[in-house]
C-alpha positions as CSV (number, residue, x, y, z in Angstrom):
1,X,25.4,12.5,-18.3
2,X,23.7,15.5,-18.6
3,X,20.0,16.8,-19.0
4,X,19.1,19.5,-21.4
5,X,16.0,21.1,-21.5
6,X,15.5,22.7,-25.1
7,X,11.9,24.8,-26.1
8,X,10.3,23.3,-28.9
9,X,11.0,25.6,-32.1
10,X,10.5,23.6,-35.6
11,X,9.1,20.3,-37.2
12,X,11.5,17.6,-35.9
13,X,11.8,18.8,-32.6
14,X,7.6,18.6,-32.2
15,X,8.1,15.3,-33.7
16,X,10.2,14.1,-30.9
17,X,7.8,15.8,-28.6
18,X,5.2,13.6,-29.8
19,X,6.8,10.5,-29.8
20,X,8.5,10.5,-26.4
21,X,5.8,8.9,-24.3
22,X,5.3,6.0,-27.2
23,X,8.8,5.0,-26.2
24,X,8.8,5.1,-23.0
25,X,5.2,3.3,-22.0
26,X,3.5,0.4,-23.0
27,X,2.0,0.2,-25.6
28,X,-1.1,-1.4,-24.5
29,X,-1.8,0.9,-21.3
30,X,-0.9,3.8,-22.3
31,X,-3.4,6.2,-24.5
32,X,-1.3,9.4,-26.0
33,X,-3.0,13.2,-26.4
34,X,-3.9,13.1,-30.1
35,X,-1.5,14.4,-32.2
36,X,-3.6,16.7,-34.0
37,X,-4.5,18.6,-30.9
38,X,-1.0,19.0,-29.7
39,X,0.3,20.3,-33.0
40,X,-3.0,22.8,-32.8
41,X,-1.7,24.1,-29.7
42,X,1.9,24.2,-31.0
43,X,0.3,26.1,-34.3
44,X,-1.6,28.4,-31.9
45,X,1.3,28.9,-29.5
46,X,-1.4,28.1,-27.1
47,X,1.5,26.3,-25.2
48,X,5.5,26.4,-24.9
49,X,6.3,22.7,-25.6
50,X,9.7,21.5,-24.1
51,X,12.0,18.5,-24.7
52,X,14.3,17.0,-22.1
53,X,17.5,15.3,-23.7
54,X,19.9,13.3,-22.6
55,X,24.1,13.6,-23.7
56,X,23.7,12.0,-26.1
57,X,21.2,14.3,-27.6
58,X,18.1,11.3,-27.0
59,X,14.6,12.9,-26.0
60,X,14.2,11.7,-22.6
61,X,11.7,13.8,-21.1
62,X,8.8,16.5,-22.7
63,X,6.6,19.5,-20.9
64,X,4.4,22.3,-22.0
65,X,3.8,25.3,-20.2
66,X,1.1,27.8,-19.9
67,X,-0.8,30.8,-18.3
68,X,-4.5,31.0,-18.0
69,X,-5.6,34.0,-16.1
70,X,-9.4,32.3,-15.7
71,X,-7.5,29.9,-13.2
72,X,-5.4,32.2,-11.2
73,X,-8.8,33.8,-10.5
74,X,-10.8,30.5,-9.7
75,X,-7.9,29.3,-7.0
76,X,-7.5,33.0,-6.0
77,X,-3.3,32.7,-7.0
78,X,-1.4,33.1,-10.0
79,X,-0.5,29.8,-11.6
80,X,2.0,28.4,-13.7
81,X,0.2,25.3,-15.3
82,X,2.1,22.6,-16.9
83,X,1.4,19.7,-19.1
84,X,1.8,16.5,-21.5
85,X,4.5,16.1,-18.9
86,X,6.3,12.8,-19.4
87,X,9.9,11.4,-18.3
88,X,12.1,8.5,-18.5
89,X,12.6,6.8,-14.8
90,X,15.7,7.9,-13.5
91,X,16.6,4.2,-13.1
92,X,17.0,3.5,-16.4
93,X,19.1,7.0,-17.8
94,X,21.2,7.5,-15.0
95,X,19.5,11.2,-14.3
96,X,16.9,12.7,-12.6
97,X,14.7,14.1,-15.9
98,X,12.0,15.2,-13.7
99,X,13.9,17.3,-11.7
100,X,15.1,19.2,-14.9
101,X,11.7,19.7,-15.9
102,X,10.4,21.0,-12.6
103,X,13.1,23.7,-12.8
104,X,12.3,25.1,-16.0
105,X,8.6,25.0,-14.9
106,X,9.9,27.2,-11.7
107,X,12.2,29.2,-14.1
108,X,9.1,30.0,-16.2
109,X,6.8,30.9,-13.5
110,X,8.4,33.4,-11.8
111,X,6.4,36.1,-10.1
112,X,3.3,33.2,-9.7
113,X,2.6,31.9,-6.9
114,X,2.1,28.1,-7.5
115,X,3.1,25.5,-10.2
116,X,0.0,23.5,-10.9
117,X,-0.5,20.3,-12.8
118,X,-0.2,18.1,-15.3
119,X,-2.7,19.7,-16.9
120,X,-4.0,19.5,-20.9
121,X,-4.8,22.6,-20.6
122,X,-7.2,22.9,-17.8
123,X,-8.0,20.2,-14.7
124,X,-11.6,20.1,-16.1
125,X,-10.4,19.3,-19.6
126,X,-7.6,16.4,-19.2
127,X,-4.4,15.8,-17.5
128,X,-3.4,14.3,-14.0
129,X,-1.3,11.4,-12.7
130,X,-2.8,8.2,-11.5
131,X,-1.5,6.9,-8.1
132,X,-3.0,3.5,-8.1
133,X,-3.9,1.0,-11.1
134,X,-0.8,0.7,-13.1
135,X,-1.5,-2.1,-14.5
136,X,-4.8,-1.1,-16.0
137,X,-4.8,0.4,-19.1
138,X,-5.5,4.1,-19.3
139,X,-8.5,5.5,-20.8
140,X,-9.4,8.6,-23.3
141,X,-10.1,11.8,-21.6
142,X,-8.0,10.6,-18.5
143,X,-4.3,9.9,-17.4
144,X,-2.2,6.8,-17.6
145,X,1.7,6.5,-16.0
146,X,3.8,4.6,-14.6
147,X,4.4,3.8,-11.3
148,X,7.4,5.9,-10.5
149,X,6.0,9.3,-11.4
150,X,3.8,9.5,-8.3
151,X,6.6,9.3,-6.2
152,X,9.1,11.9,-8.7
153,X,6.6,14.8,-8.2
154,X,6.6,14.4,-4.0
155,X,10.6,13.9,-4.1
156,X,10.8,17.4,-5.8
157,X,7.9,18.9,-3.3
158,X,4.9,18.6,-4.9
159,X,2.0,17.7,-2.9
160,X,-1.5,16.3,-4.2
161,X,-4.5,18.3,-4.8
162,X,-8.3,17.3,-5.7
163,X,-7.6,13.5,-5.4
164,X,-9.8,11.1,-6.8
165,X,-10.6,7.9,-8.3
166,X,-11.0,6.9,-12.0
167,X,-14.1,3.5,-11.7
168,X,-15.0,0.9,-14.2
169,X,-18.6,-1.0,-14.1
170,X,-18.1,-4.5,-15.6
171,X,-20.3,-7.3,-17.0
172,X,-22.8,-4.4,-17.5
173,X,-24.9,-7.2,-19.6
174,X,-24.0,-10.5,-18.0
175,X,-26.7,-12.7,-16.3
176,X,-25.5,-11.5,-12.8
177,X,-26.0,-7.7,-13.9
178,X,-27.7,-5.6,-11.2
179,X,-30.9,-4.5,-13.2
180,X,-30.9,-1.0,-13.5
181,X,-34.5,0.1,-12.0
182,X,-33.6,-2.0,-8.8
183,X,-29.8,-0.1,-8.7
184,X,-31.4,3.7,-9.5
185,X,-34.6,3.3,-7.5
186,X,-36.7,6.8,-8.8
187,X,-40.6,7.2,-8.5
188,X,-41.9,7.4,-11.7
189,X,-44.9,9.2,-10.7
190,X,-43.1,12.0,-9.9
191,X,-42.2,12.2,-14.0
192,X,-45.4,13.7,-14.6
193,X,-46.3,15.5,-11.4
194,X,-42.9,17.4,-11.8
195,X,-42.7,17.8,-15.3
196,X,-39.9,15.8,-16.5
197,X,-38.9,15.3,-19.7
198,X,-35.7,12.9,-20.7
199,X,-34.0,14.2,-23.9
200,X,-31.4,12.2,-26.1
201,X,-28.1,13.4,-27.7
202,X,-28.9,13.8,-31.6
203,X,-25.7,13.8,-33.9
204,X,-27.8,16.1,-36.1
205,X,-28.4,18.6,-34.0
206,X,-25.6,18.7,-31.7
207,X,-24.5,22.0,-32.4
208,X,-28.0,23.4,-31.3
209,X,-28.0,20.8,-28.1
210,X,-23.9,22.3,-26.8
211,X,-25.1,26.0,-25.5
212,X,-27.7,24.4,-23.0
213,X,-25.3,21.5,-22.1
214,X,-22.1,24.1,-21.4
215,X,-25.1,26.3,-19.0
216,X,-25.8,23.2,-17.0
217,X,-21.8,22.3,-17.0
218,X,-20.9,25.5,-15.9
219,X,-23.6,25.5,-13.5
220,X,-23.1,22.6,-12.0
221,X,-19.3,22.5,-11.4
222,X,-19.1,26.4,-10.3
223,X,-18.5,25.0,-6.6
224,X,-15.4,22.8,-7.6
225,X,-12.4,24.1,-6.7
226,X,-10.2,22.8,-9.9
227,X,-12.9,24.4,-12.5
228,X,-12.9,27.1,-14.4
229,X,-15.8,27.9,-16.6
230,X,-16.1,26.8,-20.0
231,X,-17.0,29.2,-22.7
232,X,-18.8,28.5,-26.2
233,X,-15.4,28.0,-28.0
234,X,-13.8,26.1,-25.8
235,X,-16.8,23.7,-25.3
236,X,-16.9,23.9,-29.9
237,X,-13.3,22.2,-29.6
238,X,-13.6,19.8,-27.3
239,X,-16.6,18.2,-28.8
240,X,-15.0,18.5,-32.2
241,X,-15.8,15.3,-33.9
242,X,-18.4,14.1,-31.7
243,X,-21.3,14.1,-33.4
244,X,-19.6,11.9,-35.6
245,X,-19.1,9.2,-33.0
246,X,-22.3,10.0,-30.5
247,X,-23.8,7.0,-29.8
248,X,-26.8,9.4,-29.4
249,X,-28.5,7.1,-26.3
250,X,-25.7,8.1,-24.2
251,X,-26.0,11.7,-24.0
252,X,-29.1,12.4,-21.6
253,X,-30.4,15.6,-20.0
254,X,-33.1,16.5,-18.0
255,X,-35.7,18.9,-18.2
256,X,-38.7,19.9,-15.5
257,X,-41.4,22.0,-16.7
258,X,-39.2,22.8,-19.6
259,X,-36.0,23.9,-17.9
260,X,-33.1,22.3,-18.1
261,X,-31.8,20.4,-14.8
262,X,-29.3,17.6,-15.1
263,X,-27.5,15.9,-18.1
264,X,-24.5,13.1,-18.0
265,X,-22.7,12.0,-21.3
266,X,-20.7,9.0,-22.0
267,X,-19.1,8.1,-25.5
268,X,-18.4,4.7,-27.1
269,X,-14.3,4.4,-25.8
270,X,-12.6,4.4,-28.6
271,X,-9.0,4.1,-26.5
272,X,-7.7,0.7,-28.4
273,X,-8.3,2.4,-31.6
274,X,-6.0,5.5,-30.6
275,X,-3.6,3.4,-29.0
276,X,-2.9,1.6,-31.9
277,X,-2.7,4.6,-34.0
278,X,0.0,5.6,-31.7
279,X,-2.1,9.2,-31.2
280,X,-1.6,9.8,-34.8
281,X,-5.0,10.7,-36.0
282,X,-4.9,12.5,-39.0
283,X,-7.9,12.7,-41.5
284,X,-7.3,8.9,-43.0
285,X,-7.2,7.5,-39.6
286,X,-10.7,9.8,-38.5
287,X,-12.0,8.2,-41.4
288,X,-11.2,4.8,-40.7
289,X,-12.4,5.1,-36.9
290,X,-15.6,6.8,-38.8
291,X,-15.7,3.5,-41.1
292,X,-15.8,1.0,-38.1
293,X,-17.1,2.6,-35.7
294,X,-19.2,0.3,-34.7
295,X,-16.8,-2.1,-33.0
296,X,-16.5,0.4,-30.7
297,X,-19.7,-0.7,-28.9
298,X,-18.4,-2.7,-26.4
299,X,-17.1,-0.4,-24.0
300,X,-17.8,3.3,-22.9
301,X,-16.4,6.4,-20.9
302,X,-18.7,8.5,-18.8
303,X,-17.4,12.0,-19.5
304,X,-19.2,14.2,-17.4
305,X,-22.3,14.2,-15.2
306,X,-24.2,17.0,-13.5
307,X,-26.8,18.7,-11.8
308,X,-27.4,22.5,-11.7
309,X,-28.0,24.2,-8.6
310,X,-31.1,24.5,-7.0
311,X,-32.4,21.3,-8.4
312,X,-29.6,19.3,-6.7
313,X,-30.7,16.5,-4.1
314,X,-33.7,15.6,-6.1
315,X,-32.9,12.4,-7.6
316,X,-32.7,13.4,-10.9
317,X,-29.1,12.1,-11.5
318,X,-30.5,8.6,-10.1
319,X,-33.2,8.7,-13.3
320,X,-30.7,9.5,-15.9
321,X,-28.7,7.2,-14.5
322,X,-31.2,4.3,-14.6
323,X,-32.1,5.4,-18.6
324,X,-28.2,5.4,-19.2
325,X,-27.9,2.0,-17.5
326,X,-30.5,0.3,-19.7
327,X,-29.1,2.3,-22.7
328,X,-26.0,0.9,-21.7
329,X,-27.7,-2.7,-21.9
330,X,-29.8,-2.5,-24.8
331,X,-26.8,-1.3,-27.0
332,X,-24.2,-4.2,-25.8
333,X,-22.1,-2.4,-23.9
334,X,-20.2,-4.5,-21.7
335,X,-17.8,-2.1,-19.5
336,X,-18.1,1.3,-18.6
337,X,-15.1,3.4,-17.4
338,X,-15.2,6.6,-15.4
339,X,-13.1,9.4,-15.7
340,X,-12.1,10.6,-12.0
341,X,-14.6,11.1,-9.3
342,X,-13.5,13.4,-6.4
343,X,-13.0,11.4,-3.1
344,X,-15.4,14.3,-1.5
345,X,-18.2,13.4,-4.0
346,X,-19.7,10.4,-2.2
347,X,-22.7,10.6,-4.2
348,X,-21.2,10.4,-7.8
349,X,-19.1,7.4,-6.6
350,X,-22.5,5.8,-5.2
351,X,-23.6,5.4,-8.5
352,X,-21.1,3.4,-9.8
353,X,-21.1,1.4,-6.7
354,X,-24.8,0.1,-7.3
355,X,-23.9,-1.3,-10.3
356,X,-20.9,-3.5,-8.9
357,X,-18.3,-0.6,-9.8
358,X,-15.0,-0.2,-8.5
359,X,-12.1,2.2,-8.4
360,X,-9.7,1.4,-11.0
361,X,-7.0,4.3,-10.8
362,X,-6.3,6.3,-8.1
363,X,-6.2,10.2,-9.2
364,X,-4.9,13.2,-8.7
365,X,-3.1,16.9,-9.5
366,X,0.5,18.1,-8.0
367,X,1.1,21.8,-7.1
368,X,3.8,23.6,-5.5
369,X,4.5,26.7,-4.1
370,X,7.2,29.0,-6.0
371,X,9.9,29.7,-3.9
């Protein structure tokens, strides 16, 4: 047999592209990219999108490729980031479809200096590959695989970067729950005497809330190595749709003496309802998730937490953590899931630990250097 690495240039072949990893992982732990967004990118040419085929001409493998100049100057190299990187264990097709991919990506990056990734498009937006966890399904804005990728990307000389852990808080309302005020201990009398001021998401207004949110974001994760700064546009697209879905008592942020300090954001996880559209979610599928979505109350995702500089060490995560905690509580949710959580960030993975969290998927990104 032989592998075949073809660029993406028409209808079918994006089809394929799109269908490949609903073939090749369960069904029921696996949570695609949603197809809109990868034919956006596609439309855009945002991306080169790549399918792997076998002899027989069977899509066996998929990768997109891309440049983004904001990284190379963040890691202080010139990258070659790749993506929506999925293939076929070489167990069951008799070829090594990775190895093919890994190539092209090398081919492609010539003149960089390191091949970074998976990415979707940027390590702050999505991507990764779990390590640990298999068997628990994966989760929006966060990776799922199987077990044999970890092991494909170090055979072909990639080495891990920024590794992490993915948690999960369970039984959030059950009679043994740890109550929030006693997990996220915060004086309240320092609310007044420092000018504090909680602040809910508002579906409404959303558009008017994102330009303070993206200064704290940027603020906050300026001293991570795998982010680059988000700008308004960026920030727009991502949150595309939310306001639709915000479960406005999850989106908190802080403000002392008017200025804006801390925030965190979790969503109602909506994951089973992708997964069964197989990532297909065109406008009559938004509006049936916009229909029902309250059965999606159940569960949630912490997206993103944060605290800007200068005001860090002060607690302030700990009180929006407590109002989150009882938000969580007083709206049903049972479970929340976290995406990844650096192994360096003690802290952020204290939180989740006072509540009875646990890791659930080990975490990380691959690079190597271009030879």
């Amino acid at each position: 047999m032989t592998i075949t690495v073809t660029k993406v240039g028409g209808r079918n072949e994006l089809r394929e592209f799109c269908e490949l990893p609903l073939r090749l992982h369960p069904r029921d732990r696996y949570v695609p990219t949603l197809e809109p967004q990868i034919r956006t990118w596609y439309r855009e040419r945002t991306v080169e999108l790549h399918v792997a085929r076998d002899a027989a001409g069977t899509p066996v493998g998929r990768i997109c490729l891309h440049r983004y100049p904001a990284f190379d100057n963040r890691i202080g190299r010139r990258a070659q980031l790749f993506g929506l990187t999925e293939f076929a264990d070489p167990q069951d097709v008799g070829e090594d479809v990775a190895k093919e991919l890994f190539e092209l990506t090398e081919r492609a990056g010539a003149g960089t200096d390191v091949a970074f990734g998976p990415v979707s498009l940027l390590p702050n937006q999505s991507g990764g590959v779990i390590t640990s966890g298999f068997g628990d399904r994966g989760f929006i804005d966060s990776a799922w695989n199987p077990a044999y990728y970890p092991a494909a990307y170090e055979q072909h000389g990639f080495t891990r970067r920024f590794g992490a852990d993915t948690w999960v808080c369970e039984n959030l309302d059950g009679p043994a729950a740890v109550d929030p005020g006693h997990a996220f201990l915060f004086d309240d009398s320092r609310i007044a005497g420092e000018g504090l001021r909680i602040h809910h998401g508002s579906r409404r207004k959303l558009a008017e809330q994102l330009p303070l949110l993206r200064g704290m974001l940027n603020a906050s994760f300026a001293q991570l190595g795998y982010y680059t700064e988000i700008s308004a546009a960026e920030l727009a697209a991502q949150t595309d749709g939310l306001a639709h879905l915000l479960d406005e008592q999850l989106l908190l942020y802080l403000t002392a003496e008017g200025e804006p300090v801390a925030f965190v954001l979790a969503v109602p996880d909506i994951s089973e309802f992708v997964m069964a559209a197989r990532g297909r979610m065109g406008l009559p599928r938004q509006l049936r998730l916009l229909a029902t979505r309250g059965r999606y109350r159940s569960e949630a995702v912490l997206i993103i937490k944060g605290t800007v500089p200068g005001h860090q060490g002060k607690g302030y995560l700990t009180l929006l953590a407590r109002e989150l905690h009882r938000n969580l509580r007083s709206g049903g949710y049972r479970t929340l899931r976290s995406t990844f959580v650096e192994h360096g960030n003690a802290a952020s993975a204290a939180q989740y630990r006072r509540v009875g969290g646990r890791p659930l998927h080990g975490y990380t990104f691959y690079e190597r250097a271009m030879r």
